[in-house]
C-alpha angles and dihedrals in degrees: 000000000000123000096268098044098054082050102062095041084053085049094043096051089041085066104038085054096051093032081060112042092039105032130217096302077072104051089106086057097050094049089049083054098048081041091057095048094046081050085052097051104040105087090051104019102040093153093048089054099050086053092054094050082037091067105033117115103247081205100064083056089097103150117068093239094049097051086039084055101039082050094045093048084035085059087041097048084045092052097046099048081050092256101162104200123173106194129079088229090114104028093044102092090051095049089057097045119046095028080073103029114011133111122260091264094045093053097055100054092052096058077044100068094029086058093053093052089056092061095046085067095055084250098144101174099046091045089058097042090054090052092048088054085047090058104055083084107056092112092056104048133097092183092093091176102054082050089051090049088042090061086040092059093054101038082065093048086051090058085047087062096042086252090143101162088055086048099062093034089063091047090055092040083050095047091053082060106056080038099077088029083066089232095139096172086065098046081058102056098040083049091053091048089054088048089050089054097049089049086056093051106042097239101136091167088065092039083048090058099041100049087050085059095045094048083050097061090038097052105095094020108073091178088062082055084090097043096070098010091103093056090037087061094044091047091051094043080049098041119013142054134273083270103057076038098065097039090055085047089055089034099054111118124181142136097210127036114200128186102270074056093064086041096057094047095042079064102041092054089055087053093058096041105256097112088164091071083043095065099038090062088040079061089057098054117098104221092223096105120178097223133027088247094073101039085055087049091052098054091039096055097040090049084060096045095045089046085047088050094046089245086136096166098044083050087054100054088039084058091048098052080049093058101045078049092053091047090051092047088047090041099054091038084061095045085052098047089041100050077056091061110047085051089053093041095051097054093043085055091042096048098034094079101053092038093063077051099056101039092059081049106053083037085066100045087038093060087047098056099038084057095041090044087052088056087039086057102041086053088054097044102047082038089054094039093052086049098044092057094055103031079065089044091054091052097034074062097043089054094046086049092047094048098044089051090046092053086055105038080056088054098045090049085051098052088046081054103052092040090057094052093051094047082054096045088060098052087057093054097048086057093049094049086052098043075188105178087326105147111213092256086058092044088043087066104041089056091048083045096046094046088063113048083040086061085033086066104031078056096054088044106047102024088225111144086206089079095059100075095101095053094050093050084053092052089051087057090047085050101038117041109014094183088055095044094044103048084046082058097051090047086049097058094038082057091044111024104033103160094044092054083040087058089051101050098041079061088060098253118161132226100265080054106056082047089050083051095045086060086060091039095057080056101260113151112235093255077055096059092035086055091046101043095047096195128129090230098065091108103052087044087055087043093048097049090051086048088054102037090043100235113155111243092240106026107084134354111254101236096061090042096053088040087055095038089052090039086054095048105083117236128246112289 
């Protein structure tokens, strides 16, 4: 079973299975997955793709951006199996389609291949302006080969033009580009196309570079050798010795010699001064060149041979045919400059006119506005100047005002302070003077408790650190030994807060609960116990005592309820 005829079984048999496990409401499905695998297989497997398009049923194609996508893959397809077409039958559907409504990507192939059509059709301009188009969108695209093949193509129309520096600039741009596609083939033969250009031009410096780059990808790959071997010859009979000239002719590898081959080694054997080999490979070359370069190498080559070989005559007429050559390439350079000219020539006579007009026309309205704009300028500058300064003024008072009210704000929260120790100090003091039913444990602690605030507030009155002793020794307990601080705390509100402990301990809280409340009730916020405290069990302890004292989750913090619950409970009388 040959190769075509295994594809389209596999084909065949591709559409019965989905035909049948999806039905005819899937067929669309079934021809985007064919599509896809046609996709898949065309950079490597041009041939098998073509025979799949090949065999799908146009008439299944019912929706615009399948039949744009089936003709763009069909030209591709074309182009890649060296199909040369010049009408728009298949690519059509694609042109109308995606130049409207494709992707980037999508847009740029399809200028591709109609460029390539165009020149196809020996149609040279519309061909570069399509690529210029196609290239608008270089920054946009993921799709790096067609973009490659894109510099390539015109590269090819600038040889066309006799542009041979932007020839062998878009080689070398193009071979960046397979380059980090890893399609090393590629990067060869654009290299070689650029080798060919600076030949023609003379520049040995650039052909230097460029065949370094070339022996060093083929260094450690023989079968590359043939990919580049025929512009390795050409660059050492234009370039080298009889030495480096000998070593390309034993080195030339290639399966198949063209005409531009026999060229090459006629010359080189000229070179090398064997000028009958010279002719005998002269004798194998069709006439029939593709471009004006190598019919010009040809006669210029066979007028040396024929002078080495003492054909004198022959070598005349060959340098004749040579000349009349040389007149046509530098006739139709100048054409092509020229044509240049008189296009640039035209538009700068046509334009010149109205742009005298028009600049004394924009000097007039420039002048206006540069003096307009100065004036425009001053306004805002005497305007932001006068709103700067009191804008300043304005904050310079705020701040005045804020700071004035902070500092009283600080001296009436002090005074509330200080009234509220003393209230509390007195308090103290009351109970002491009673001793009613206060056991010593209990007097112990309000005196500990009393000493304090009373240094506490001689402190704050005199200013004197002396005072503080008593305060200080107070912090080191809270620091020190949380059990002991905490049940003198609780001792300390059941002497002076009686109903309020009362409250707590007729709602069944323990006694690690009333000390978890005292630490509320002396004003620390609930981060502050738990920081104290230090348990893991600081939260279901929070979460008990609401249970028991009935508080909604959500309803109040704990700390403000437990200060107003103690503040409504009268104190001791």
């Amino acid at each position: 079973m040959n190769k075509k005829i295994f594809l389209r079984t596999i084909l065949g048999l591709m559409l019965l299975i989905n035909m049948l496990a999806c039905g005819k409401s899937k067929e669309m499905a079934t021809i985007d997955s064919i599509l896809y695998q046609v996709e898949y297989l065309m950079e490597d497997k041009p041939d098998s793709s073509l025979i799949i398009l090949n065999e799908i049923d146009t008439l299944m194609l019912k929706d615009r951006s399948v039949k744009a996508r089936y003709a763009l893959l069909k030209s591709m397809a074309l182009d890649k199996n060296y199909i040369d077409t010049t009408t728009f039958d298949v690519l059509q559907p694609a042109i109308d389609y995606y130049l409207k409504n494709g992707t980037a990507d999508e847009k740029m192939r399809t200028y591709y291949y109609q460029s390539v059509l165009y020149k196809n059709r020996n149609e040279d301009d519309k061909a570069m302006q399509t690529i210029l188009e196609a290239l608008d969108f270089a920054g946009e695209i993921h799709d790096s080969l067609t973009l490659a093949r894109l510099i390539v193509a015109q590269g090819t129309l600038y040889f066309k033009q006799y542009r041979i520096s932007d020839f062998i600039q878009n080689n070398l741009r193009a071979a960046k580009i397979y380059e980090s596609e890893g399609n090393t083939f590629q990067v060869l033969k654009c290299y070689a196309k650029a080798i060919n250009g600076t030949i023609i031009l003379g520049d040995k410096h650039k052909a230097d570079s460029i065949v370094k780059l070339c022996r060093k990808m083929i260094k450690n790959e023989q079968n590359l050798d043939k990919r580049i071997s025929r512009s390795l010859l050409a660059y050492a009979v234009e370039f080298g010795n009889q030495e480096q000239i000998k070593n390309e002719l034993v080195n030339f590898n290639d399966d198949i010699i063209t005409d531009r081959d026999y060229l090459n080694i006629a010359h080189a054997y000229s070179k090398i001064g064997n000028p009958e080999a010279g002719l005998v490979c002269l004798d194998s070359v069709n006439l029939q060149f593709a471009n004006i370069h190598d019919s010009l190498s040809y006669w210029s080559v066979k007028c040396d041979i024929l002078e080495m070989l003492g054909d004198y005559k022959r070598s005349l007429d060959s340098y004749k045919n040579y000349s009349k050559l040389i007149e046509i390439y530098h006739n139709r350079l100048f054409s092509n400059e020229l044509l240049f000219s008189e296009k640039k020539h035209e538009m700068e006579v046509e334009n010149l006119g109205r742009l005298h007009d028009r600049d004394n026309i924009i000097k007039w309205i420039l002048g206006g506005l540069l003096i307009l704009l100065g004036v425009s300028a001053f306004l805002y500058y005497r305007y932001r100047m006068n709103k700067a300064a009191r804008l300043i003024a304005e904050q310079n008072g705020e701040k005045l005002r804020l700071e004035a009210e902070k500092l009283q704000l600080e001296a009436d929260n002090l005074h509330l302070e200080l009234e509220r120790l003393e209230d509390e100090r007195d308090r103290l003091s009351s109970l002491l003077e009673r001793k009613d039913g206060l056991s010593d444990e209990m007097i112990s602690v309000i005196r500990e408790r009393l000493d304090m605030l009373n240094g506490l507030l001689a402190k704050e009155i005199t200013n004197e650190e002396s005072y503080a002793k008593p305060f200080r020794k107070y912090i080191e307990l809270l620091q020190k030994d949380h059990k002991k601080f905490q049940d003198s705390t609780r001792k300390f509100f059941q002497a002076a807060y009686p109903n309020f402990m009362a409250y707590l301990i007729e709602h069944g809280l323990t006694e690690k609960e009333l000390n978890y409340v005292c630490l509320y009730a002396l004003g620390l916020r609930g981060k502050e116990v738990g920081n104290y405290l230090d348990t893991p069990g600081h939260y279901n302890i929070s979460r008990d005592i609401r249970h028991k004292l009935g508080i909604d989750p959500h309803s109040a913090n704990l700390g403000p309820y437990i200060r107003k619950l103690m503040r409504s409970s009268p104190p001791t009388p």
